[in-house]
C-alpha positions as CSV (number, residue, x, y, z in Angstrom):
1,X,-7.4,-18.8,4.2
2,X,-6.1,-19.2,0.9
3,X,-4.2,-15.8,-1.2
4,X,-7.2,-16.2,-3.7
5,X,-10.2,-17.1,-1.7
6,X,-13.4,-14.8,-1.8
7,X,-14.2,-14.6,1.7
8,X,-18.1,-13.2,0.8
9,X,-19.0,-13.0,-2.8
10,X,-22.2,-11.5,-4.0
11,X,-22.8,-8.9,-0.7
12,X,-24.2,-11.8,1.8
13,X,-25.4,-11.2,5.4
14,X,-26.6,-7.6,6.8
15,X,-24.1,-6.3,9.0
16,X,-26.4,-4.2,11.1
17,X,-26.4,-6.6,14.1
18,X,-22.2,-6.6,13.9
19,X,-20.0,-3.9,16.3
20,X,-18.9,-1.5,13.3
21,X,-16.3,1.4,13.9
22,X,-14.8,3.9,12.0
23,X,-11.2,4.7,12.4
24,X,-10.8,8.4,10.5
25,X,-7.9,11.1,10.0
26,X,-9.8,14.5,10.2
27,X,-6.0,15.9,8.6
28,X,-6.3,13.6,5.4
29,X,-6.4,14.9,2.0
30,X,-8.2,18.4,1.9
31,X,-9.3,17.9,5.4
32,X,-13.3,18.5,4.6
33,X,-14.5,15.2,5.0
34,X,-15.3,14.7,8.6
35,X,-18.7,15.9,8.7
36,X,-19.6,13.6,5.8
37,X,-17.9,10.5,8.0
38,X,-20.4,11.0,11.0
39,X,-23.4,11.4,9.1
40,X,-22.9,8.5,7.1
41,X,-22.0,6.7,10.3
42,X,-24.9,7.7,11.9
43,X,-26.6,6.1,9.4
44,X,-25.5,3.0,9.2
45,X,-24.8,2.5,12.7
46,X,-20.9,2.8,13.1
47,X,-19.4,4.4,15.9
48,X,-16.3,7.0,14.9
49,X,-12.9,7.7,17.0
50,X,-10.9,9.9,15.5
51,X,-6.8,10.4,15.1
52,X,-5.4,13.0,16.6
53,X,-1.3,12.5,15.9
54,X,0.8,10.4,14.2
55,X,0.2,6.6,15.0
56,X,-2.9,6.8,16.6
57,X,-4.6,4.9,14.3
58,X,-2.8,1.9,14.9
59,X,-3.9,2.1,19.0
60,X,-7.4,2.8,17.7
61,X,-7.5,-0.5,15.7
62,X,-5.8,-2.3,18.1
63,X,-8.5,-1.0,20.6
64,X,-10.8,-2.1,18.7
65,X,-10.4,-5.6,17.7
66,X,-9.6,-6.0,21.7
67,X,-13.1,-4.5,22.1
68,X,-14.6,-7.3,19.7
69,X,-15.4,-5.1,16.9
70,X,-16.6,-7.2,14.0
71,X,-16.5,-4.6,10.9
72,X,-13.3,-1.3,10.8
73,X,-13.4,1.2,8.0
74,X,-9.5,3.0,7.9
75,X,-10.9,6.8,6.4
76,X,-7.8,8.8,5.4
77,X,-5.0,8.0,3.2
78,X,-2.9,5.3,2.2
79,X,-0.7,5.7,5.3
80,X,-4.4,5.9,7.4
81,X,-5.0,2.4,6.1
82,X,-1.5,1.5,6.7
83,X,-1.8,2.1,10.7
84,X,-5.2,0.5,11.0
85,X,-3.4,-3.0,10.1
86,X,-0.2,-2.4,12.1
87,X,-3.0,-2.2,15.0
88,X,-4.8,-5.2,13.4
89,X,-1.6,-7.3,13.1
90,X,-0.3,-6.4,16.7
91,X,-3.8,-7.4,18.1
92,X,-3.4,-11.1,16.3
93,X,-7.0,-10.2,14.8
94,X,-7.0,-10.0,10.8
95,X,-8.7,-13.2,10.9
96,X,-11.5,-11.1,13.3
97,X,-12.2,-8.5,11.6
98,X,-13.8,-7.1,8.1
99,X,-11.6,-4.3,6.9
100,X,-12.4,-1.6,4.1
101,X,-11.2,1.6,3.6
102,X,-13.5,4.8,2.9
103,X,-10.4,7.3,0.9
104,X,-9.7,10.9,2.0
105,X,-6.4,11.3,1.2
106,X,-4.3,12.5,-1.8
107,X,-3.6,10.2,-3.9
108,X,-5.7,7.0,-2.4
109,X,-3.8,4.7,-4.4
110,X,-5.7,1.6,-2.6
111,X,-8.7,2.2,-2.3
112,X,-8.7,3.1,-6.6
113,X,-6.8,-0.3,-6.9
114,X,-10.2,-1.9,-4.8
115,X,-12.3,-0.2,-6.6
116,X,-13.6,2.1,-4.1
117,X,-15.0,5.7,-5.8
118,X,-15.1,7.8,-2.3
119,X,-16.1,7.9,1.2
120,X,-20.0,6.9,0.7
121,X,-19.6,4.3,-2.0
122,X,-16.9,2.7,1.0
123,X,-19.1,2.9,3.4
124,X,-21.8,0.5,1.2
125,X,-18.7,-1.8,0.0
126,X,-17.8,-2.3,3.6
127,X,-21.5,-3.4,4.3
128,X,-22.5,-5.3,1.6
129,X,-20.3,-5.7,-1.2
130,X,-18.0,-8.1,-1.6
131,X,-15.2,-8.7,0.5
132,X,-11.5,-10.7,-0.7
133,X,-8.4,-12.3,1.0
134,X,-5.7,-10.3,-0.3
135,X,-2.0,-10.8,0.5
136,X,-0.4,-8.4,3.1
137,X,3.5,-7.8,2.6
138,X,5.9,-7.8,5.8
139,X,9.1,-6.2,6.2
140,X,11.5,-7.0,9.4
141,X,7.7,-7.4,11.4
142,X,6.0,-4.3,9.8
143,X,3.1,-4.8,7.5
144,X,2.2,-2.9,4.1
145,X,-0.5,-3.5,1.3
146,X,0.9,-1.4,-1.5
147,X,4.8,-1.0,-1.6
148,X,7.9,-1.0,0.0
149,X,10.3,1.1,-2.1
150,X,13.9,2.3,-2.2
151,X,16.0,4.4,-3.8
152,X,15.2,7.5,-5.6
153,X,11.4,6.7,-5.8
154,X,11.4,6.5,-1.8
155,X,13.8,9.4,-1.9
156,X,10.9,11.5,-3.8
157,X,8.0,10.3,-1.2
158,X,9.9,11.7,1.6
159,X,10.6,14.9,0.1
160,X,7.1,15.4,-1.5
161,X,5.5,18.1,1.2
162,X,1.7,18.5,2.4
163,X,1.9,21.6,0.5
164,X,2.9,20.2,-2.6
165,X,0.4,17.3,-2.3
166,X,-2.2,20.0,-1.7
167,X,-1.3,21.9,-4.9
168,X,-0.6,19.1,-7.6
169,X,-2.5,16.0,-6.3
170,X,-1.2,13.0,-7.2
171,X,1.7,14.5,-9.8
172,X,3.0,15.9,-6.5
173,X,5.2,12.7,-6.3
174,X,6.2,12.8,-10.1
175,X,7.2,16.1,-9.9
176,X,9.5,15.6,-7.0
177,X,10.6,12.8,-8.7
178,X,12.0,14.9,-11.3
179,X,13.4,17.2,-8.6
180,X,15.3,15.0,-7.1
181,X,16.9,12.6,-9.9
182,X,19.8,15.5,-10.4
183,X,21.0,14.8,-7.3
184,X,20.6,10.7,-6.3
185,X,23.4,9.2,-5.4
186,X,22.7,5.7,-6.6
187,X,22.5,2.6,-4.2
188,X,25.1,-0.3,-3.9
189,X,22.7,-3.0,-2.8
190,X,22.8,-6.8,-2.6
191,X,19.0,-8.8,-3.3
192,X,18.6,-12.5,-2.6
193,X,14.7,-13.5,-3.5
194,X,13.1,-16.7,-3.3
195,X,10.3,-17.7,-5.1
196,X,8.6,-21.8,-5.5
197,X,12.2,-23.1,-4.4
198,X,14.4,-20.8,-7.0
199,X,16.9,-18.5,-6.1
200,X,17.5,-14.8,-7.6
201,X,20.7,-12.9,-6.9
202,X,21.4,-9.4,-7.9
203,X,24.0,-7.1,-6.5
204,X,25.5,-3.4,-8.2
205,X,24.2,0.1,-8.2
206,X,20.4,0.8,-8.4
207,X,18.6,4.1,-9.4
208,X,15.5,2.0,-7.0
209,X,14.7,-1.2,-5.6
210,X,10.7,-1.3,-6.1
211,X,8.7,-4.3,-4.0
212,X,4.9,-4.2,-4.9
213,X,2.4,-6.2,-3.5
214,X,-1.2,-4.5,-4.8
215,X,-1.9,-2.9,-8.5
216,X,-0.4,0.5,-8.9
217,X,2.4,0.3,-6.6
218,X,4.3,3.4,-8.0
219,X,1.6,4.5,-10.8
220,X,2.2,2.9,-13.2
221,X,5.6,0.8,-13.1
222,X,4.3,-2.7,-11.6
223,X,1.4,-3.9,-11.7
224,X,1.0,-6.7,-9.0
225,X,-1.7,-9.1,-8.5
226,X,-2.4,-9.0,-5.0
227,X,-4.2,-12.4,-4.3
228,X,-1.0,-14.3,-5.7
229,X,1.1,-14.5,-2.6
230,X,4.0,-12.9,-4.4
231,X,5.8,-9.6,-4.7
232,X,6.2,-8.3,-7.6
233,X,9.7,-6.8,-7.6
234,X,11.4,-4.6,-10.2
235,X,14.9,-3.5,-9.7
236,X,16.2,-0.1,-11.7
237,X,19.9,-0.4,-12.6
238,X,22.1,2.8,-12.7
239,X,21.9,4.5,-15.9
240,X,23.6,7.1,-17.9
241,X,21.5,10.4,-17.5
242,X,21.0,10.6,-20.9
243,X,19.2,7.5,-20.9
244,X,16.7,7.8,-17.7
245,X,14.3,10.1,-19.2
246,X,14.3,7.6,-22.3
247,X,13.8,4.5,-20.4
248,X,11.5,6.0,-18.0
249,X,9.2,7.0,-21.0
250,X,9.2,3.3,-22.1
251,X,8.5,1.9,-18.9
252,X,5.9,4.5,-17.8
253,X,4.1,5.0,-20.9
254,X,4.7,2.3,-23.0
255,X,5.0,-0.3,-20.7
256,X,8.0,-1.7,-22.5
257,X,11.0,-4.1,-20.9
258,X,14.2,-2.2,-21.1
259,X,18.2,-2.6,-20.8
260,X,18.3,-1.7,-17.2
261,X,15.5,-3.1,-15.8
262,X,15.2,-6.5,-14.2
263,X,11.9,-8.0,-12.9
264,X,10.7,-11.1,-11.1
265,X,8.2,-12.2,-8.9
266,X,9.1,-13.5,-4.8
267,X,7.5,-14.9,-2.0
268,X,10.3,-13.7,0.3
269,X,13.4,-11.5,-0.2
270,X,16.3,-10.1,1.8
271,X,17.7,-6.3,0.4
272,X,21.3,-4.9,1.8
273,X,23.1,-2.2,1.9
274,X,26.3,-2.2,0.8
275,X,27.8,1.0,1.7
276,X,25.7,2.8,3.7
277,X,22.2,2.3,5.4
278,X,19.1,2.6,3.2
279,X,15.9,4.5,3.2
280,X,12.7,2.7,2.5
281,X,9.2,4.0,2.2
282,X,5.9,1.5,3.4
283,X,3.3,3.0,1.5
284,X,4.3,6.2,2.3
285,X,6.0,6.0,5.1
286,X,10.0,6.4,5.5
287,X,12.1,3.8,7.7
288,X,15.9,3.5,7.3
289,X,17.6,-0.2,7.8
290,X,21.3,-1.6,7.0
291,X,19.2,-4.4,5.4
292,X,15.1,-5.5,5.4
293,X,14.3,-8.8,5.4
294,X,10.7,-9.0,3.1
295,X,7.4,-11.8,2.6
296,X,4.1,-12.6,1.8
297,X,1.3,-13.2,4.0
298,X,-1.2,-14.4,1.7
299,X,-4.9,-13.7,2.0
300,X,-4.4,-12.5,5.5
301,X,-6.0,-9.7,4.9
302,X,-10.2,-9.8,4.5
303,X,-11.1,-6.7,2.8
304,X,-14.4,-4.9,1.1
305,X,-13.6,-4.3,-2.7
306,X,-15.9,-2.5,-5.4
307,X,-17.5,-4.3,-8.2
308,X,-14.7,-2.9,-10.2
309,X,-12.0,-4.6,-8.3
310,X,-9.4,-7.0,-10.8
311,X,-7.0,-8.5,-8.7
312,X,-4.8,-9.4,-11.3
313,X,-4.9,-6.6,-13.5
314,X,-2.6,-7.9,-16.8
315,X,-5.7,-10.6,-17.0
């Protein structure tokens, strides 16, 4: 499957005769969407299992592609979707099965990137809209769609709490952020990329390493196209503190290059670190690793996108 083939174009077959299942986090988001998930369900004949801890949803999916299911909504989050393919991939069955995701969670970061408005409008996207071969990123085995990041943006996703999400929404994350930059301790990391035969090196200390696969993969620094099979990968250099809160207002709002950013574009990349082991976050969700070997799977992924959907969104 190639990383920008349209697997089904212009909504194609019913799906009523398929096996359909719903994969769904009651605790995502504000937690008031389950009754809405079985009705629709009901509907349109999908059967639901819910989660009921952390990581079931990957033993849900993966009990579910081994049960021959033909067509999986992920309802939750961004780290909801996340577990659904970890149970895809260790089932050997992307190439099985029709994927979209139905958001409930905070910031649903994805699903706004595919174009999906909410749970109902998913739910008719996974049916009978169109459906794409986007690239899935891999990091030592594990897979993400959106991110893997380090450094002071990872250090703010693992400090944001469910409380704070709750109260702020999506500026949850920024407003750790902002919490947190007083006291990073910058990393000493070492980056060897590859991309169409070239080699990039880069080595010193980093305010954040950021790896993006999908559109918004930290707001609005990076904007990847994620039928390319590349990462897009931007690397923050240490900075005097008088100078972050400038340079993050030229990056964030203005979209401008600046003096201590570098960016490029990989199929595969290795990140170390150099002093002391690093935290990274896969959309969402923290791992620590001495280094983490990174690459593109493109189009592995066969997923239900809104009319809205650009995957390359600096066309």
């Amino acid at each position: 499957m190639g990383s920008s083939t349209t697997v089904r174009t212009d909504g194609g077959a019913s799906t009523d005769a398929l096996e359909k299942r719903v994969v769904v986090n009651p605790e995502s988001g504000s937690g008031d969407h389950l009754d809405s998930v079985y009705r629709l369900a009901n509907e349109r004949g999908y059967t639901v299992c819910e989660t009921d801890r952390a990581g079931h949803a990957v033993d849900l999916a993966h009990e579910a592609a081994a049960e021959g299911v033909d067509v999986l909504g992920a309802c939750g989050g961004d780290g909801t979707l996340k577990e659904v393919i970890e149970g895809l991939v260790a089932a050997e069955a992307l190439d099985d099965v029709r994927l979209g995701v139905l958001p409930a969670g905070t910031a649903n970061i994805v699903a706004t990137d595919l174009g999906i408005e909410e749970i109902e409008h998913g739910f008719a996207m996974l049916d009978e809209g169109a459906v794409r071969a986007l690239d899935l990123g891999v990091a030592d085995g594990e897979p993400f769609v959106k991110s893997c990041v380090a450094g002071l943006t990872a250090d703010a996703s693992a400090a944001t709490t469910s409380d704070v999400k709750e109260r702020f929404g999506p500026l949850a994350f920024v407003i750790t952020g902002v919490q947190q930059a007083a006291t990073f301790d910058p990393l000493d990391v070492a980056i060897e990329a590859v991309a169409d035969g070239e080699t990039w090196s880069w080595s010193g200390e980093a305010l954040c390493v950021l790896v993006g696969n999908s559109r918004r993969f930290t707001n609005r620094i990076g904007q990847a196209n994620v039928e390319d099979g590349l990462f897009d990968v931007t690397v923050i250099e240490e900075m005097p503190q008088s100078d972050r809160v400038t340079e993050a207002i030229a990056q964030q709002l203005l979209g401008r290059d600046t003096e201590h950013v570098d960016r490029l574009f990989a199929r595969r990349l290795q990140i170390v670190g150099c002093d002391r082991s690093i935290d990274f976050s896969l959309d969402g969700e923290i791992s620590t690793h001495d280094e983490l070997d990174l690459q593109v799977r493109p189009g592995a992924l066969s997923m239900a996108v809104g009319p809205e959907y650009d995957p390359d969104p600096t066309d």
